[in-house]
C-alpha positions in Angstrom: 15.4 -7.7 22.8 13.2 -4.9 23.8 16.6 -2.5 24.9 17.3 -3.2 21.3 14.5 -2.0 19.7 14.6 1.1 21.6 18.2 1.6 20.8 17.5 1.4 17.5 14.5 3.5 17.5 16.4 6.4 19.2 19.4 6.2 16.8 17.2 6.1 14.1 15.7 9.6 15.5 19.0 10.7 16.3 20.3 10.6 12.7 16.8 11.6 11.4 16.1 8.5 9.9 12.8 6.9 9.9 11.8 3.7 9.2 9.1 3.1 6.1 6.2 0.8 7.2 5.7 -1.8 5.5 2.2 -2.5 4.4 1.8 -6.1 4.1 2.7 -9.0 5.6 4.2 -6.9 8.8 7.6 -8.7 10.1 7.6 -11.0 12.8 7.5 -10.4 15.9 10.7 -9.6 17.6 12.7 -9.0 14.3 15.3 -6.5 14.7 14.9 -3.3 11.7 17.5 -4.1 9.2 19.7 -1.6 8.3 21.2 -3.0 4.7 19.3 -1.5 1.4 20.0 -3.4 -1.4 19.3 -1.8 -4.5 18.9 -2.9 -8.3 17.5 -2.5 -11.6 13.4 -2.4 -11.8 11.8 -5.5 -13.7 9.8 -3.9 -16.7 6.7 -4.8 -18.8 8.1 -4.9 -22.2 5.2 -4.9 -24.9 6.0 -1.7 -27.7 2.8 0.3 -28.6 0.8 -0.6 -25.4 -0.3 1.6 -22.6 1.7 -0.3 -20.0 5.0 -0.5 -22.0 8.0 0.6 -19.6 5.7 0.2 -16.5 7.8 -1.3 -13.4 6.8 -4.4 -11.5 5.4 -3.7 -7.8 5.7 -5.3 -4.5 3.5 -2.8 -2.4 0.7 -5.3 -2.5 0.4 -9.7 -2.2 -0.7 -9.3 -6.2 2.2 -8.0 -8.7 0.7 -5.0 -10.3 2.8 -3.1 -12.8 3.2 0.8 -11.7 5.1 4.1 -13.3 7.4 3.4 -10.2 8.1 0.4 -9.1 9.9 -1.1 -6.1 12.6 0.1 -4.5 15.2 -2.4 -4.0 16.6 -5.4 -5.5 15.8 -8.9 -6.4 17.0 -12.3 -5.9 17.3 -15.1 -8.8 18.0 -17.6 -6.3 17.4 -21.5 -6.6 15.0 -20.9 -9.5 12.9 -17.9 -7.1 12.5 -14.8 -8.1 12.6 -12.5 -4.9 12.0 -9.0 -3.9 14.6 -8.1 -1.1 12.8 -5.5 1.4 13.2 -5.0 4.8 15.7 -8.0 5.5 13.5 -10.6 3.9 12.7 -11.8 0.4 8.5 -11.6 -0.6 8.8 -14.1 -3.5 6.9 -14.6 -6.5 4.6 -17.3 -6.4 2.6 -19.0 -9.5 -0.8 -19.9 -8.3 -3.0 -22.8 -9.9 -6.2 -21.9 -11.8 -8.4 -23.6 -14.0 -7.9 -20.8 -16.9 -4.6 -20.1 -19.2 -3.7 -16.8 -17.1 -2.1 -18.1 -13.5 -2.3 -15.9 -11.1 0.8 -14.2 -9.1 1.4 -13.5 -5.5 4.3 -12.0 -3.8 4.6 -14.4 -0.7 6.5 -13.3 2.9 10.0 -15.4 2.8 7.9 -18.4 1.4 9.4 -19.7 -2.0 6.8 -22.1 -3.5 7.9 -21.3 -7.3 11.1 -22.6 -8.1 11.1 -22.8 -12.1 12.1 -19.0 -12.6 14.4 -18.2 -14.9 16.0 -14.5 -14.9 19.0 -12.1 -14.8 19.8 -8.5 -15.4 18.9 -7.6 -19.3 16.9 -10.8 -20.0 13.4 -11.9 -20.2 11.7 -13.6 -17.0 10.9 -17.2 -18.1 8.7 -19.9 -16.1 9.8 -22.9 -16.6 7.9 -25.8 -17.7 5.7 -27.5 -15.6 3.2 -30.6 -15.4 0.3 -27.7 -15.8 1.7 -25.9 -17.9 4.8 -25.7 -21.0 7.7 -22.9 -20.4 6.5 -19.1 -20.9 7.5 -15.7 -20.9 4.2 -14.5 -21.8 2.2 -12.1 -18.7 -1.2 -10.9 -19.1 -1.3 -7.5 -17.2 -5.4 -6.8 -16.4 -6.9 -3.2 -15.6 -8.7 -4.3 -12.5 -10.1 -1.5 -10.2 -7.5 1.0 -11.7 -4.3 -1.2 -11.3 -2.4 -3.0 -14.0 -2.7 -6.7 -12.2 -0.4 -9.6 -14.0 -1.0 -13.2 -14.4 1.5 -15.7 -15.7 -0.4 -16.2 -19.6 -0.3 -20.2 -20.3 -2.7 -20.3 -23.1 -5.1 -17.4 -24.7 -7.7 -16.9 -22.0 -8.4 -14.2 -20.4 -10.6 -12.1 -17.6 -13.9 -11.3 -19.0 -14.9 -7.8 -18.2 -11.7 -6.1 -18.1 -9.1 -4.6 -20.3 -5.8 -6.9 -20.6 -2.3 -6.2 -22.8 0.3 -9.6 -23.4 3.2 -8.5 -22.0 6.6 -9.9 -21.6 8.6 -8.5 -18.3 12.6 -7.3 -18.4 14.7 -7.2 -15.5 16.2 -3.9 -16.7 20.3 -3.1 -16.2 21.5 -0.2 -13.8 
């Protein structure tokens, strides 16, 4: 496995290619740099007239944040997931529990607990219904420490302390 890796690592120089870290989870241990780059349309908080209209969902972090930029790649509607393909895995979108309206999200390593996702290219994401919760397609995106954090919105809660827009989120078409 090692010769592999360095293989890889001098063909990569060779061709002046460089592999992009990735910041968070790093890959196991032994997995080979994947070579396929998937690429798709950018999901997209769509709420007119607010400050984070047109913003792009981001998988640079565990918590979705909304960003002028967004990732880089493509994403799986698979089985009810919603998954961000990078670096020959999927990070999937997670609903977590809380005791408030606004659930929050986390963008878990190739670990699909959410499978009530409903999406495609030029539609609304919908969470399903649940014994928590009825079906939405309502986010909350939250100005915490300078990033636009989103939380599924269940009821009309929200984070004290903060500024927070109702949002709904678009996977856009190419």
């Amino acid at each position: 496995m090692k010769y592999l890796w360095t293989l890889t690592g001098a063909l990569s120089m060779a061709v002046g290619l460089a592999a992009s870290p990735v910041p968070w989870p790093p890959s196991p241990t032994g997995t080979l740099w994947c070579l396929l780059a998937k690429i798709g349309p950018p999901i997209v908080a769509d709420s007119p007239s607010t400050p984070i209209h047109g913003l792009q969902l981001s998988v640079d972090t565990a918590t979705p944040t909304l960003v002028g930029k967004g990732f880089k790649g493509s994403y799986d509607f698979i089985g009810g997931g919603i998954g961000a393909w990078r670096g020959c895995h999927d990070y999937w979108l997670n609903i977590g529990t809380s005791p408030y309206s606004y659930k929050p999200l986390t963008w878990d390593f190739d670990n699909k607990v959410t499978t009530t996702w409903t999406a495609s290219v030029g539609t609304l994401v919908h969470a399903g219904s649940t014994a928590d919760y009825l079906a939405t397609n309502t986010f909350l995106a939250c100005n915490q420490s300078g990033s636009w954090v989103l939380y599924l919105q269940t009821g009309t809660d929200a984070p004290s302390g903060v500024t927070c827009y109702i949002t709904q989120l678009k996977v856009n078409t190419l």
